[in-house]
C-alpha positions in Angstrom: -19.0 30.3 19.5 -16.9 27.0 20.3 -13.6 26.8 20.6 -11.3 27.0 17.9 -7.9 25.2 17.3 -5.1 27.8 17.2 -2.1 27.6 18.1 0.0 31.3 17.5 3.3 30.1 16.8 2.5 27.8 14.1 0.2 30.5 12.5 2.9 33.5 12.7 5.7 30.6 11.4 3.4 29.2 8.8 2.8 33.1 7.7 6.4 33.6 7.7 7.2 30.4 5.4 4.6 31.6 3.1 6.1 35.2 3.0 9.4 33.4 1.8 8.1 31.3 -0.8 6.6 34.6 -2.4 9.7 36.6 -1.7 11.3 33.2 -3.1 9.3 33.2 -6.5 9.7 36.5 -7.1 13.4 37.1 -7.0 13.6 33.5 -9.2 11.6 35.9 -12.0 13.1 39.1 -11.5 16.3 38.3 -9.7 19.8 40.4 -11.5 17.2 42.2 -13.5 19.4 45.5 -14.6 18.1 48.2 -16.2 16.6 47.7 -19.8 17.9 51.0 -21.4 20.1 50.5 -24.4 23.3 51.0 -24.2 25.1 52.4 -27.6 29.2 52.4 -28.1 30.4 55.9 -28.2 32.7 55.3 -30.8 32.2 57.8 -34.3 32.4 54.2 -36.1 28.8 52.6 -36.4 28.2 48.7 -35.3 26.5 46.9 -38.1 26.0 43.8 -39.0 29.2 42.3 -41.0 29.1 40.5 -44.3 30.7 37.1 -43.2 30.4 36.5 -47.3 32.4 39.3 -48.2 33.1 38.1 -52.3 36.6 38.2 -52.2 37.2 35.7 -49.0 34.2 33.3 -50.2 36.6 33.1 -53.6 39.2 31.9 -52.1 37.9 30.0 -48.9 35.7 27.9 -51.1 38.5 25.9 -53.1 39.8 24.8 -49.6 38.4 21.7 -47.7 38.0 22.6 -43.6 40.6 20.8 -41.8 40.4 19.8 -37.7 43.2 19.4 -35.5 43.0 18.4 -32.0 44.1 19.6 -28.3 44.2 17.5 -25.3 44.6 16.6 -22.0 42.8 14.2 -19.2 39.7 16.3 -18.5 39.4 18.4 -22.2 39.0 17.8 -26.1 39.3 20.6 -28.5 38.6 20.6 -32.0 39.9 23.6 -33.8 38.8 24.6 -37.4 41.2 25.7 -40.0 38.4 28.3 -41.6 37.9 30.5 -39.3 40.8 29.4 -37.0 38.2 29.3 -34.1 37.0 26.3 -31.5 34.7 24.1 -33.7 33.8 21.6 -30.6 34.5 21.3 -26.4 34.5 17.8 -25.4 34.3 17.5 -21.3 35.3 14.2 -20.8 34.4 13.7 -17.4 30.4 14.6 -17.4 27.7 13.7 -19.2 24.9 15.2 -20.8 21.2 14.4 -20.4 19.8 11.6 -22.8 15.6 12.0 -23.0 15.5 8.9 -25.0 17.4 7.2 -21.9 15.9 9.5 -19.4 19.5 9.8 -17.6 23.0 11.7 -18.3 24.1 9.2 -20.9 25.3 11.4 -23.9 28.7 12.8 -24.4 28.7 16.4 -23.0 29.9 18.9 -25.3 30.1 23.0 -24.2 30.7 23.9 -27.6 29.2 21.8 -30.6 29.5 22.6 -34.1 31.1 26.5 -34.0 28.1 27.4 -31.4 31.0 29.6 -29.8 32.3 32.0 -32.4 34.7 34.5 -32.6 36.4 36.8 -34.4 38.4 40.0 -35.6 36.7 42.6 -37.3 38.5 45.2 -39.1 36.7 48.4 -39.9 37.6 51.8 -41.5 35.8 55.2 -42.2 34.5 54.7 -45.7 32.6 51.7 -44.5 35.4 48.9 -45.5 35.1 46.2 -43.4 35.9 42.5 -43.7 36.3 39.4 -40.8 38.6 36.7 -40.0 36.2 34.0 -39.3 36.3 33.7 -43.5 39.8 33.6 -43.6 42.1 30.1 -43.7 44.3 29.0 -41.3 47.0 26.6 -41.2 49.5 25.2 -38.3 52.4 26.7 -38.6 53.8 24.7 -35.4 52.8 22.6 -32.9 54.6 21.7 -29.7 53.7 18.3 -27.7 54.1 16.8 -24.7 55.4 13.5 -23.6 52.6 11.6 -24.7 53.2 13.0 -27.9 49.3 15.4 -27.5 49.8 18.6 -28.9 50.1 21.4 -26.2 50.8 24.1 -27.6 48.9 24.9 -31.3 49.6 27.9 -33.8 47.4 28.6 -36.6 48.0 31.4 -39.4 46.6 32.8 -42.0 47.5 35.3 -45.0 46.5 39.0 -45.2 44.1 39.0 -48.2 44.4 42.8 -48.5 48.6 43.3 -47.9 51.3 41.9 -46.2 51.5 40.4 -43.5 50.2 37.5 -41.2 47.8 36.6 -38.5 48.1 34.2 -35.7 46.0 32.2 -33.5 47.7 30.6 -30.7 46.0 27.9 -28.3 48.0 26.5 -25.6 46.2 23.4 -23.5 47.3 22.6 -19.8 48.1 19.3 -18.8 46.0 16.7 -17.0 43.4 18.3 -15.0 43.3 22.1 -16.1 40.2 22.9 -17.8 41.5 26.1 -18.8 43.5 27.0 -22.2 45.6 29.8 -23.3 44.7 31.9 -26.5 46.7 34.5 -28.2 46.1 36.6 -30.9 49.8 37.7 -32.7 50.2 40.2 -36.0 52.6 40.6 -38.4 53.8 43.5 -40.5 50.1 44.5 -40.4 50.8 47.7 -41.9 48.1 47.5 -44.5 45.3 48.3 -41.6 47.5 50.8 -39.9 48.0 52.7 -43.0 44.4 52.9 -44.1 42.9 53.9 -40.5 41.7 51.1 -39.7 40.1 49.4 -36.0 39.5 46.3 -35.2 37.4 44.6 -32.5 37.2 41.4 -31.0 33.5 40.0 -32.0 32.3 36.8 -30.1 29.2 35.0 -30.3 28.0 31.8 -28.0 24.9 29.7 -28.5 24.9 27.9 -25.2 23.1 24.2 -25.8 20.9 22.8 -23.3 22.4 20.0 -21.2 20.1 19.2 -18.6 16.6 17.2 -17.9 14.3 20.6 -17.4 15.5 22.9 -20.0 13.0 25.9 -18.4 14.7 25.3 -14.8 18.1 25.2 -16.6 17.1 28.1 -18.0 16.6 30.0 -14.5 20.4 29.6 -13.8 22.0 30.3 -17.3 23.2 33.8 -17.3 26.0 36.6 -18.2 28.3 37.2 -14.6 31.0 39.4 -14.7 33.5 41.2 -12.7 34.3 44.8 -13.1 37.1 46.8 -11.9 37.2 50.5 -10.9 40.8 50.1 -11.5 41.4 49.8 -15.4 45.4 48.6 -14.4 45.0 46.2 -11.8 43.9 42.8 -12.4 45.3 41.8 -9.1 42.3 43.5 -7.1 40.0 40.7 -5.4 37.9 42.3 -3.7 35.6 43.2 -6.8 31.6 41.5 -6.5 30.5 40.2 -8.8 27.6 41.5 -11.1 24.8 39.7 -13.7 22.6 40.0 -16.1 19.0 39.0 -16.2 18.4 35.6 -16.4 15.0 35.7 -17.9 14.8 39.0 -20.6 16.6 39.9 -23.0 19.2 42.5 -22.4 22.3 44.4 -23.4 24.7 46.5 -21.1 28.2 48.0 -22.1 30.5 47.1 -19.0 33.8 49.3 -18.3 37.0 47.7 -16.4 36.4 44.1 -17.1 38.6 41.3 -15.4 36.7 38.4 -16.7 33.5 37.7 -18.2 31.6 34.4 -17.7 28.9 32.5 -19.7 27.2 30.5 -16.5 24.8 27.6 -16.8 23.5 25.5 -14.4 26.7 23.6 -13.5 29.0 24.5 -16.4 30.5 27.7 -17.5 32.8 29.2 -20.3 34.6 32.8 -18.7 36.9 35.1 -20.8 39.5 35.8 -18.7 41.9 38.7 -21.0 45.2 39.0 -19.8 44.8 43.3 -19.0 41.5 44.9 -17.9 39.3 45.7 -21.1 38.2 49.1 -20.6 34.9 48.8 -22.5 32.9 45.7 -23.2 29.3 45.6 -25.2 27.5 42.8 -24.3 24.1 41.1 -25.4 21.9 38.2 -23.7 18.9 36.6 -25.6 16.9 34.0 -24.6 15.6 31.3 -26.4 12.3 29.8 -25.4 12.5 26.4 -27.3 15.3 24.7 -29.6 18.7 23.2 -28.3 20.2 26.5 -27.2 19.3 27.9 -24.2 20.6 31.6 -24.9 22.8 33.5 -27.3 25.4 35.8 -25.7 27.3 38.0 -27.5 30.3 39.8 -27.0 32.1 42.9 -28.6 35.5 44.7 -27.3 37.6 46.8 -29.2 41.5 45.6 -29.8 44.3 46.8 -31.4 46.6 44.0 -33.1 48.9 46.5 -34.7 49.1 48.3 -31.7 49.8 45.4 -29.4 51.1 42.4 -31.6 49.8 39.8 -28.8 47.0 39.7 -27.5 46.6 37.2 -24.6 43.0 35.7 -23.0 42.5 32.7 -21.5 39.1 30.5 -21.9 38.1 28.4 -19.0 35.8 25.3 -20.3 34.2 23.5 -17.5 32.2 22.7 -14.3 30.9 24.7 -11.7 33.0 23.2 -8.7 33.8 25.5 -5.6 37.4 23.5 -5.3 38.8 24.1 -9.3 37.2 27.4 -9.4 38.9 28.7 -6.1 42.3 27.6 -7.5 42.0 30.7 -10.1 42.4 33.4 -6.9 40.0 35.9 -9.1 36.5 35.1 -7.4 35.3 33.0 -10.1 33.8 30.2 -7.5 31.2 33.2 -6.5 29.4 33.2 -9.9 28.0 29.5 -8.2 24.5 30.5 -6.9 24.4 29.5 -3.6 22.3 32.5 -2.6 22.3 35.8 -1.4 23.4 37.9 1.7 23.7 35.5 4.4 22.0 32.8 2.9 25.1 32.6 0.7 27.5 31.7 4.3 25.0 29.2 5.6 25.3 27.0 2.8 29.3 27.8 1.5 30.3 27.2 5.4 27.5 24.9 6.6 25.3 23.0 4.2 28.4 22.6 1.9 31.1 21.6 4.9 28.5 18.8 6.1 27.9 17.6 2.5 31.8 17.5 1.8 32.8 15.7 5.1 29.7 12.7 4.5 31.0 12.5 0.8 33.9 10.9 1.8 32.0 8.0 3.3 31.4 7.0 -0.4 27.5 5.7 0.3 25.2 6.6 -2.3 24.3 10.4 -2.7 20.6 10.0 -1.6 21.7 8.2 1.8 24.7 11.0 2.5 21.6 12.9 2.0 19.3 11.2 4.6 22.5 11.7 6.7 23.2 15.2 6.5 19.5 15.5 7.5 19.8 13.6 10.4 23.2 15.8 11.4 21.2 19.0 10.6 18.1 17.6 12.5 20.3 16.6 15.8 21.9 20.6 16.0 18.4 21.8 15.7 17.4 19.0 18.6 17.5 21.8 21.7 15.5 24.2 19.5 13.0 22.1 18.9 12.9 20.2 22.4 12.1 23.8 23.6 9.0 24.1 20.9 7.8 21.1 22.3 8.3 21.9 25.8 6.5 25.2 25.6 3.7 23.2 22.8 3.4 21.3 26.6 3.3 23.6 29.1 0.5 25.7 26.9 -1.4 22.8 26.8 -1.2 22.5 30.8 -1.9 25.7 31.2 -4.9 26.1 28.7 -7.7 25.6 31.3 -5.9 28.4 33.8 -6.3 30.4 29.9 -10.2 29.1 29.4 -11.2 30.8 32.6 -9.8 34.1 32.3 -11.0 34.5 29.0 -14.7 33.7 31.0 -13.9 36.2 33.6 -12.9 38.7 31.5 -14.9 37.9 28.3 -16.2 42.0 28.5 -12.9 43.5 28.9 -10.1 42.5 26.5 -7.3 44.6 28.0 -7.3 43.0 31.4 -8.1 39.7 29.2 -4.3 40.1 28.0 -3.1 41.7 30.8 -4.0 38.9 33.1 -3.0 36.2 30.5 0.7 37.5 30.5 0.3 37.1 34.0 0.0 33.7 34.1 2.6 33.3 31.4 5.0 35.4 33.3 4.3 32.9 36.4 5.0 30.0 34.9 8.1 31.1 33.5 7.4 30.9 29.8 7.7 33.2 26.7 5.1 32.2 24.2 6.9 34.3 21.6 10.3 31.7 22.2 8.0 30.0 19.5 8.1 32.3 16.9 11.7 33.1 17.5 12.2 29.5 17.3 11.1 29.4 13.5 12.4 32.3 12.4 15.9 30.9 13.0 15.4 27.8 11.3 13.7 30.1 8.2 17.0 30.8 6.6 18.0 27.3 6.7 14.9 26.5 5.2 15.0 29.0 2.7 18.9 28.1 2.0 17.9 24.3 1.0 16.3 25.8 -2.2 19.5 27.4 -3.7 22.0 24.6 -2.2 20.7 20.8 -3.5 19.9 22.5 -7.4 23.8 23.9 -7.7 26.0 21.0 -6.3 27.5 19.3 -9.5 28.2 16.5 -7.2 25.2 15.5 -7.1 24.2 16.3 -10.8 23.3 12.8 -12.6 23.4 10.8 -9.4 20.3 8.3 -9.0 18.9 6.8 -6.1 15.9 4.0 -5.7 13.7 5.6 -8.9 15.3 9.1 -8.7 17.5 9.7 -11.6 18.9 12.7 -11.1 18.9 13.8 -7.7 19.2 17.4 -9.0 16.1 17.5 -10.9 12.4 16.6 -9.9 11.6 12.8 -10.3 8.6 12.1 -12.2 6.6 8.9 -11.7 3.7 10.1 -13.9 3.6 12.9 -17.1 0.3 15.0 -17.1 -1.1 15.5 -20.5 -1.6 19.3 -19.0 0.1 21.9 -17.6 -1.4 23.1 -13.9 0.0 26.1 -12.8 2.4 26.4 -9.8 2.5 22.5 -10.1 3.6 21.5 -13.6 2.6 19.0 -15.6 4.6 15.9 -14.2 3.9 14.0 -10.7 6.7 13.4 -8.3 6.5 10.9 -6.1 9.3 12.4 -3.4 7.4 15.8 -3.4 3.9 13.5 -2.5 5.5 11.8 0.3 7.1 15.2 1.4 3.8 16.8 1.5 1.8 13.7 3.0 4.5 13.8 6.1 4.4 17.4 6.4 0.4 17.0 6.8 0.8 13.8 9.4 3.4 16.6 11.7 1.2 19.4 11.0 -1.8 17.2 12.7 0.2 15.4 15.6 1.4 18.9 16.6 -1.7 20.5 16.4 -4.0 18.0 18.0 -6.2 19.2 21.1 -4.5 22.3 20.7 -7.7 25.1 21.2 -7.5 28.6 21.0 -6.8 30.2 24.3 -7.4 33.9 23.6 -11.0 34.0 22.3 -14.3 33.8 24.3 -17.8 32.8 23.2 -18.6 36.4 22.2 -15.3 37.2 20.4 -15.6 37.3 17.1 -12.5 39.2 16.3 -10.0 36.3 15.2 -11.1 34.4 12.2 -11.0 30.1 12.1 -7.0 30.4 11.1 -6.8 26.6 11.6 -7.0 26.3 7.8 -3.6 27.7 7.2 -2.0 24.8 9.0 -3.5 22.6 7.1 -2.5 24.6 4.1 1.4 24.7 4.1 1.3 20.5 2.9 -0.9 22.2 -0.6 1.3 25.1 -0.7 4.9 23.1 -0.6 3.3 20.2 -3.1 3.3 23.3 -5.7 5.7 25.1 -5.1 8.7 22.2 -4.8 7.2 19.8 -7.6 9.4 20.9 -10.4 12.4 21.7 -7.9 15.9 19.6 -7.3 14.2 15.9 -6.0 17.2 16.2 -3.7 15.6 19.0 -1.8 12.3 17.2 -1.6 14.2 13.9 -0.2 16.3 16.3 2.8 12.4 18.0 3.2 10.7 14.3 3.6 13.5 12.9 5.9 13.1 16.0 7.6 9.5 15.8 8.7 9.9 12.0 9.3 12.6 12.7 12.0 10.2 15.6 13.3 7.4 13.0 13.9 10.0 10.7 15.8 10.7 13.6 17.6 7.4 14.1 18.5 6.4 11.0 20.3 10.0 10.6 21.5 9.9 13.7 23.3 6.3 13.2 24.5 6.9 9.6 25.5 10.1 10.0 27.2 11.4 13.5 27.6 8.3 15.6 28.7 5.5 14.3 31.5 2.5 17.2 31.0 1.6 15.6 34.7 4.4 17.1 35.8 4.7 20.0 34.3 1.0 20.5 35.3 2.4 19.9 39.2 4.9 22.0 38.6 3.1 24.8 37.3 1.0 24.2 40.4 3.8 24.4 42.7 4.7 27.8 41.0 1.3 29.1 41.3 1.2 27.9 45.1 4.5 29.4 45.7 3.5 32.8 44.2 0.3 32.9 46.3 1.7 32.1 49.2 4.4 34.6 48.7 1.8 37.2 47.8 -0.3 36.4 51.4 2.8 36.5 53.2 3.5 40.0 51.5 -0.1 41.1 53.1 0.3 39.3 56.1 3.2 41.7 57.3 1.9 44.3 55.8 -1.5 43.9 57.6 0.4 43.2 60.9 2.5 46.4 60.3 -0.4 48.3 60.3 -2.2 46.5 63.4 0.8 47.4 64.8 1.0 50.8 64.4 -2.5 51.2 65.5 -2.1 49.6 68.6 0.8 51.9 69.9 -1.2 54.8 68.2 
């Protein structure tokens, strides 16, 4: 049998790389999936669903024309509805959302569009009376503005139908930059409800629209995070994780000891933050698989207005951004994804720290990107000058390997035995190799949750890319292929095609050195080298083109590497010398060992 190209490191590391794209996939499906039994209120009132036409509202609501009334500061635009009282539109001024007919972020980026986010107070009694506020009319009762004569502070009431009595919402904006507003709920002389046994709940629903380029891969990060606290008093306790739903099913969970509850997408969120821990929380996720809403989240708590006459929350409206979100001091910046277990650190104290620090240079994105390759590639430099090295000294050494597989082709114990030999006696570990890439795994594997979560980046273009956080696409397939979708990008091609020109310049005249003519035992495994270039151009087609650009850079720097470190830094004429010079030394040392020995024993003979 002739020889076979094989090289053990690259196999093992290749194996590994393939483990974590399967590992990879199958948290991206299953990922935060919680356990799909229903969960049921154990309350003696029964949820059902509430007549929002209950006859004598629709009377009265009907003769009166909805009015809108505005709150605003530098980075927000409310629109709040007199029916209802609720948030009719979110306006983020600073962001835009994706235009198809435009093919780039273009189109004014609303959170909440036409009462998509609804809420409201349900009152309910034992006999089955039960009637909503989202029917009932609100009018300002008293606005307070700021200098620039915006309204900051807006208060909204409405009449009880059934008795006396009034009910207040009360918004409160921030100025400039806070993307956060205050809402309180106030009662008075509600004694209509208290008198007849009745509850009330706070009911909210959110259709949450689709902003993005790739509404599926959107999709994947749009989800229901939350933070939970043993402690029922104390919202002042940080050290709480925070917990999800499933992305991808459908699913409902009632959560105890809530501090805040957030409504993530890719790069925006909305979070319910109440003012005291709500001690029981029902909550619903459903997926949409086509429309302009991604999901529908709904929300039910149960309040007591009489009770309590104000009822504080505050919504947050805005980005995903590590810097605003830590401001908050109540963990919100971890519902970002940047990963799990340690994969999180590498790219919140690395990946993250690099990107901030070349930011400031102002270039374009896709060149800071190129950059922070370059930086990455340069602290992986005497990692892979030691891969290299020991790619070299193999290669020296592979004759040495050739005839001890010859001599003992019949016996593959002393085979290894003497094999490890000659490795130990050149001073060489060939499993440095394999170590080798299973550091540089996690930062491989990091890459994928990093570029597709950075909000910097989100809308930024560079040369044809358009969005360096979604795949470019220089060609649409009329078909779907699995794996692969049903687009072509160009950056994931010329990743792929420079992964396959390193994969061959590393592996070329590289022959397996542990197999013999007659050992049939270990397969051709050359293949799978040659595989990993296929495997990538699937799997990263439909990711962030921003991963695919760091991934091409990547492999170009590697080949530079290559003939760099051959041309310059490594002289196999050498090495072959000085692996000679080791040998010789060894032998020598070994004779001169006998030598005394021998002469000892003449020696002893002699006087004998």
């Amino acid at each position: 049998m002739k020889d076979k190209n094989l090289d053990y490191s690259s196999i093992i590391g290749l194996i590994l790389i393939l483990f974590v794209l399967i590992i990879f996939t199958y948290f991206n499906n299953n990922n935060h999936t919680n356990d799909t039994n229903k969960y049921k209120y154990n309350n003696s009132y029964n949820y059902k669903e509430l007549d929002s036409n209950h006859q004598e509202f629709s009377i009265t609501d009907q003769r009166k024309k909805n009015h809108f009334f505005l709150l605003e500061n530098d980075v927000l635009k409310l629109k709040i509805s007199s029916l209802g009282g609720g948030i009719h539109d979110v306006l983020l001024k600073k962001y835009k959302a994706y235009d198809s007919l435009l093919s780039y972020h273009a189109k004014n980026l609303y959170l909440i569009k036409n009462s998509s986010f609804l809420y409201k107070l349900s009152f309910l009694n034992q006999k089955g009376f039960n009637f909503d506020t989202n029917t009932l009319y609100f009018q300002p009762i008293f606005l307070e503005k700021n200098q620039k004569s915006e309204i900051k502070t807006l208060t909204m009431r409405a009449k009880n139908p059934y008795g006396r009595g009034f009910l207040d919402y009360v918004y409160t904006i921030g100025e400039k930059n806070q993307y956060d507003i205050g809402f309180s709920i106030r009662t008075r002389n509600f004694s209509f409800f208290k008198n007849k046994g009745f509850v009330s709940y706070l009911n909210l629903e959110h259709k949450m629209l689709s902003l993005e380029k790739d509404r599926d891969w959107e999709n994947s990060y749009t989800q229901v995070c939350y933070s939970a606290s043993s402690d029922n008093e104390n919202m002042n306790n940080h050290f709480d994780s925070v917990k999800y739903l499933s992305e991808k099913k459908t699913e409902d969970k009632n959560i105890y000891g809530v501090k805040w509850i957030s409504h993530k997408q890719q790069f925006f969120s909305f979070i319910l933050i109440p003012e005291k821990i709500l001690k029981s929380v029902f909550v619903q996720s459903e997926n949409f698989s086509s429309g302009f809403f991604l999901k529908k989240i709904q929300l039910k708590t149960f309040i007591d207005p009489v009770k309590n006459e104000n009822i504080s929350f505050r919504f947050y409206f805005g980005p995903l951004d590590l810097k605003i979100l830590k401001k908050y001091q109540n963990g919100f910046e971890n519902i970002i994804p940047f990963g799990w277990g340690f994969l999180k650190w590498i790219n919140k104290y690395f990946f993250l720290i690099v990107f901030q620090f070349l930011e400031k240079t102002n270039l374009n994105y896709g060149i800071i990107i190129i950059l922070m390759t370059i930086v990455v590639k340069l602290i992986l430099y005497p990692i892979t000058y030691k891969q290299y090295k020991l790619s070299a000294i193999m290669k020296s050494i592979r004759p040495e390997i050739e005839k001890l597989n010859h001599k003992y082709r019949k016996d593959v114990f002393k085979k290894q035995r003497a094999i490890m030999e000659l490795y130990h006696n050149v001073g060489i570990n060939p499993m440095s190799g394999c170590i080798s890439t299973l550091f540089q795994i996690p930062i491989f594997y990091s890459l994928f949750k990093f570029f597709p979560t950075i909000i910097n980046l989100r809308g930024k273009s560079f040369l044809w890319v358009e969005d360096l956080t979604s795949y470019d696409s220089i060609f649409k397939l009329p078909f779907f292929i699995p794996f692969y979708g049903n687009h072509v990008s160009l950056l994931t091609l010329l990743y792929s095609l420079a992964l396959l020109v390193y994969t061959k310049l590393s592996n070329n005249g590289k022959k397996n050195v542990s197999q013999n003519e007659n050992d049939f035992s270990i397969p051709d495994m050359n293949f799978l080298l040659y595989l990993m270039p296929i495997v990538m151009l699937l799997f990263i087609n439909s990711y962030a083109s921003a991963l695919s650009l760091y991934y091409f850079t990547s492999n170009i720097i590697n080949i530079g590497f290559f003939f760099f470190i051959k041309e310059f830094m490594l002289n196999e004429k050498k090495i072959l010398i000085k692996i000679q010079d080791k040998k010789e030394i060894k032998r020598n040392y070994w004779n001169n060992i006998i030598k005394k020995i021998t002469n000892k024993r003449y020696k002893n003979s002699t006087k004998e």
